[in-house]
N, C-alpha and C positions, 0 to 999 in steps of 0.2 A: 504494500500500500504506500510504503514510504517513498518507493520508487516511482512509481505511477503518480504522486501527487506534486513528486520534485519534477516530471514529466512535464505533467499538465500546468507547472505555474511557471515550466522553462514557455511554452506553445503560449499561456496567457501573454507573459509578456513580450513576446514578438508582437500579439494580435495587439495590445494597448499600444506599443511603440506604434506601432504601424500604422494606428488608429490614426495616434497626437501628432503623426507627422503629416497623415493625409488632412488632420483637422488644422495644423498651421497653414501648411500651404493653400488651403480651401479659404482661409479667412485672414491670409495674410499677415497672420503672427508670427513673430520668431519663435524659433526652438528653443530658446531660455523661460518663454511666457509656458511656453506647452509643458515644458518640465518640469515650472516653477509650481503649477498648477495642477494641470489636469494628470500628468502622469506622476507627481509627489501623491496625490490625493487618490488615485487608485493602488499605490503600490500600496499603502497605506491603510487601504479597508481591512487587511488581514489584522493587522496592531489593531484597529479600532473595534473589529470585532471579537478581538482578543480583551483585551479590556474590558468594553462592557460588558459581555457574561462575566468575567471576574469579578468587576462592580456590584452588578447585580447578584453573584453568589457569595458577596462579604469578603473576595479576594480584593482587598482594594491595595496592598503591596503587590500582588503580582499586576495589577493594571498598571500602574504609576511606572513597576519596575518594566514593562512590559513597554512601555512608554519610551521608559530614558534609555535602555539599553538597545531597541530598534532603532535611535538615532546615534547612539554612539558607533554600530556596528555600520549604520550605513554612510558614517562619515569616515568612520577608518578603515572598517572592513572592503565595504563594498567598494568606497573611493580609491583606498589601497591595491586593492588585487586588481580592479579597473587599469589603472594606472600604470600595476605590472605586465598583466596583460596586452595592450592594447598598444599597437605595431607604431604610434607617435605619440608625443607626451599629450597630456591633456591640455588645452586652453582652455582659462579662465578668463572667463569674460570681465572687461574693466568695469562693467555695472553693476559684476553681480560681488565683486569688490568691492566699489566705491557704495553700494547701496545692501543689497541684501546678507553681506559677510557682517556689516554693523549690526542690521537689523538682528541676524539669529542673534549676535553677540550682545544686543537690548535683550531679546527675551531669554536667552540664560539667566542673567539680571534678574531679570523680573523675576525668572523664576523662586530667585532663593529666598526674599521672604514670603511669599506664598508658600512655599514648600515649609518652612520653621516656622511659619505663624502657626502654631498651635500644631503642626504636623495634619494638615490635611487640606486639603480645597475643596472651596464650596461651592454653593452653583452660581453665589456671584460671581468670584472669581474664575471658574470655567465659562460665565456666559462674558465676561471679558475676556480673554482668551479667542474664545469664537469670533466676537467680535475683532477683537485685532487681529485674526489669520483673514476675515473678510477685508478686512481694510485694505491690507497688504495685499492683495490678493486682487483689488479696484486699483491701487496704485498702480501696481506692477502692470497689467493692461491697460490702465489709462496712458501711462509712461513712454511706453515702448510702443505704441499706437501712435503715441503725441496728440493725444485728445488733448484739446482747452481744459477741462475737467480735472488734469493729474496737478496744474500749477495751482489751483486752487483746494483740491483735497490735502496734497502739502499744505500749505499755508494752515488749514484745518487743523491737521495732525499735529503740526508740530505747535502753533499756538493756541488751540482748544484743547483737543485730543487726550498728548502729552500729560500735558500737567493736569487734569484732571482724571489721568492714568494714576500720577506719580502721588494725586491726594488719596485716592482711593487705596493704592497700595499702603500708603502709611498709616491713612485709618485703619483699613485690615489690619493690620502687620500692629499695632497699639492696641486693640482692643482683643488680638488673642495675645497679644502679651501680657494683658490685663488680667484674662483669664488664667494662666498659668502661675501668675505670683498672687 
């Protein structure tokens, strides 16, 4: 079974490549939108459906862990043997430097007093979350499209957004510290 299912998710992911790439080219996107997006977001249903049953059966260390170790393996594992593998080095894109290497390196951040307030998140703070992978997510097609739309959700983000991000986390982050002493 274990053969057959490492099989069928080698054949999935051709058919999703294959998808995101007939869907760039169909709508004019680049391959970093398609990546950023549509193919992070399906590779990703197996973690997500990993998770919630755990959630839902009171495994909520193996969800979280479920979580941080699927990104650590697809940023060293998968980037790594990528990289050995693959007949030229890899190019990184100057945008996905100058813009989305900061951005993960913001939600690490964030992540860490969410994670020590009190040791758990809650649905505010996963429906924050949600909300900023959407964001990100309008950017980064607004952006790379050059929609009128991307110079003003910036402007949004970093002077609304932001800081009413950064009150909310310390509210959090003070009131289960409250709780704990």
């Amino acid at each position: 079974m274990a053969v057959a299912g490492l099989g069928l998710l080698i054949w999935g992911g051709h058919l999703i490549l294959g998808a995101a790439v007939d869907l760039a080219t169909h709508f004019g996107f680049s391959d970093r939108i398609i990546g950023l997006t549509i193919v992070a977001v399906s590779t990703s249903l197996p973690e997500l459906a990993t998770s919630l049953i755990a959630a839902v059966r009171g495994e909520r260390e193996i969800a979280v862990g479920n979580v941080i170790g699927s990104n650590l393996f697809n940023l060293l594992g998968v980037l790594g043997l990528t990289a050995v593998i693959a007949p030229t080095p890899l190019s990184v894109s100057p945008n996905a430097l100058d813009f989305d290497l900061p951005v993960m390196l913001g939600v690490a951040v964030l992540c860490l007093p969410l994670f020590y307030s009190g040791y758990r998140i809650t649905r505010a703070e996963g429906l924050v979350l949600l909300g900023l992978f959407a964001a990100y997510g309008l950017h980064v097609i607004t952006f790379t499209t050059g929609m009128p739309l991307a110079g003003r959700l910036e402007h949004l983000m970093l002077f609304y957004v932001l800081p009413v991000l950064a009150l909310f986390v310390l509210i959090s982050t003070l009131l289960a510290w409250r709780r704990q002493h």
